[in-house]
N, C-alpha and C positions, 0 to 999 in steps of 0.2 A: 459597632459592627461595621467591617468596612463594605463599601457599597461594591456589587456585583457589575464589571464592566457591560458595556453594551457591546452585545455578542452580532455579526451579523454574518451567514456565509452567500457566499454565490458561485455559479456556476458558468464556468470560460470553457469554449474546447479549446484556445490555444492563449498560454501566456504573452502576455506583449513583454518587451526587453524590461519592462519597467519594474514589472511586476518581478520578471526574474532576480533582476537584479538585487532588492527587497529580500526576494526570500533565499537565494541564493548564491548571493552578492559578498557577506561577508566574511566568508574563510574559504580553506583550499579543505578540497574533502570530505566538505562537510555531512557526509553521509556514511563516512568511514570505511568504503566498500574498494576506494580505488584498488587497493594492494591484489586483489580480484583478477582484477582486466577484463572485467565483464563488457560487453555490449547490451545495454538497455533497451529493451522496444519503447517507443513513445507511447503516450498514453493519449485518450481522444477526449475526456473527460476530467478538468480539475474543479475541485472545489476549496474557495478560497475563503479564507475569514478573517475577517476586521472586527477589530476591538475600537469602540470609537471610530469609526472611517479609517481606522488605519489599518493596512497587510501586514496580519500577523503571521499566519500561517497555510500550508497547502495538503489538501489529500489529493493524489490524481488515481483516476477508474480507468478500468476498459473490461469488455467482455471478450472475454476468450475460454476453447475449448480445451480440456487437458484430455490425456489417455491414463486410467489407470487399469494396468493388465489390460490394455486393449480397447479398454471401453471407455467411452466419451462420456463426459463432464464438464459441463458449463460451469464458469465459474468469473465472479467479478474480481481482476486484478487487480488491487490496489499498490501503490509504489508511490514513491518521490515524496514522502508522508517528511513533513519539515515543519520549526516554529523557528520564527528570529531572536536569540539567545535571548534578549530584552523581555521578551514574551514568554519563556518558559515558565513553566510550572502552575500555568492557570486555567488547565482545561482545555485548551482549544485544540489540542491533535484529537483530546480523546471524544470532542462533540462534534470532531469533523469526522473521527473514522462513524460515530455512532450513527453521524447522519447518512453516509456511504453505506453503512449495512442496511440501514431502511431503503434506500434505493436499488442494492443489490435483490435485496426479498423484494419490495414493492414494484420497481419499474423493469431492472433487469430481468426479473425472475428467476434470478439462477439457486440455486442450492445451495452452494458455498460462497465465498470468500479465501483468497489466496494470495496471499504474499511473501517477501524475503525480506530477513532482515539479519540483525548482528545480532548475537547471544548477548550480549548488554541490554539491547531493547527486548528480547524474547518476554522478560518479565510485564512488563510495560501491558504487550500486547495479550500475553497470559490474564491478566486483570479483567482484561476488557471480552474476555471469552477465546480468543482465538487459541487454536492449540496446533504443537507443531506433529509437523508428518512425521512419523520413523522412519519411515520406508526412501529408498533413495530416488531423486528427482533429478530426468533427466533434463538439459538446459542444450538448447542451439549456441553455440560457441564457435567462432571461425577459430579450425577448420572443420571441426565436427561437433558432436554433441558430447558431452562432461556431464558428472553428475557437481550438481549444485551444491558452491561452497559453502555457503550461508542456510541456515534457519529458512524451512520451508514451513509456512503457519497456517491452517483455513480457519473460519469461521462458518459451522452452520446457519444458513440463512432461511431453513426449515428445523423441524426437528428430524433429524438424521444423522450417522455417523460417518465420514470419510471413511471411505472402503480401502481395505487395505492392497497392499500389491506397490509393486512398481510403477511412478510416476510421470508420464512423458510429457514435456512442458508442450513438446512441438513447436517452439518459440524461445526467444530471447527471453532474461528475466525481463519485468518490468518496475 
């Protein structure tokens, strides 16, 4: 049986160059979103995980408010969701988002979870519960707001169901 690395995460409000570089350092695009031309809001909350002391991978958080049909919705953003190719396929995106939704329910206390990603990952994030919006989601985009190109996804962080209606980010994706 082969042995189970040692798993360890932590929590930075801001990555140092080092850290970037590690998780973001070895290819161009790595998020596959460039072709977009999105502007990203930054995130105030990453959570990072070493396998053996090393940086393997990153979830980053923030709380923010959406509009759906008008009405407000708190909701924990997750984004910038990466493993260093070395490190794939062993868990660690899916025991860092797990640990994000416990913080989402537990400290943020919001309701949902919400993020963007590319119909390649949709499955990934499907597994793990999250399910994507129908309905179209509006995005801040200079010079105005766009409906968002990418997979809009939440995750109940109660039991409850994403209301349906039109989505207003009020914001940048993140």
């Amino acid at each position: 049986m082969t042995p189970i690395p040692e798993r360890t995460i932590k929590l930075v409000r801001a990555l140092s160059e080092a850290e970037r570089q590690t998780l973001e350092g070895w290819g161009t695009n790595i998020f596959g979103a460039d072709h977009f031309s999105l502007k990203w809001r930054p995130k105030d909350r990453h959570f990072l995980c070493y396998e053996q002391g090393e940086l393997v991978s990153k979830v980053s958080l923030l709380k923010h408010e959406v509009y759906v049909e008008g009405h407000p919705i708190d909701v924990g953003g997750i984004g910038g969701v990466v493993t260093v190719p070395s490190a794939c396929g062993r868990g660690h995106a899916t025991a860092l988002l797990q640990h994000t939704a416990a913080i989402m329910r537990d400290e943020l206390a919001v309701p949902f979870g919400l993020l963007f990603c590319l119909e390649t990952l949709a499955p990934f994030y499907e597994r793990l519960g999250w399910q994507r919006v129908s309905q179209a989601v509006l995005i801040d985009h200079p010079p105005g707001k766009i409906i968002c190109p990418m997979n809009t996804m939440t995750l109940a962080c109660r039991r409850q169901k994403w209301p349906a209606g039109l989505v207003d980010l009020r914001s940048q994706p993140w």
